[in-house]
C-alpha positions, 0 to 999 in steps of 0.5 A: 505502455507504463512502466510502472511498478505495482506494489501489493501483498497477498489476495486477503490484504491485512494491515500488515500487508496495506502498510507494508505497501505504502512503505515501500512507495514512499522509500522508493519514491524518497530515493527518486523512484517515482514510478511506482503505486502502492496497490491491494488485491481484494478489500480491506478487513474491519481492523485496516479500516478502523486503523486507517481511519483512527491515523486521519483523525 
């Protein structure tokens, strides 16, 4: 069984709620806490997409 830490927001995920998520995983695993996984219940809306899309860019 994993120990791992799942962190997610609310069932209908918004940028906010995506980005939130992702912090959280990398302020965990800056402070050695490596067991943790930034998750989403549900799928990404338009706008998280197109902000994500326009950060890789």
């Amino acid at each position: 069984m994993s120990n791992e830490v799942l962190i997610f927001g609310h069932k209908s995920p918004d940028t906010d709620t995506i980005c939130s998520a992702i912090v959280k995983q990398i302020l965990n695993e800056k402070s050695g806490d490596t067991n943790v996984k930034a998750m989403r219940l549900g799928e990404i809306n338009k706008e998280t997409r197109i902000c994500f899309k326009l950060s890789w860019n």
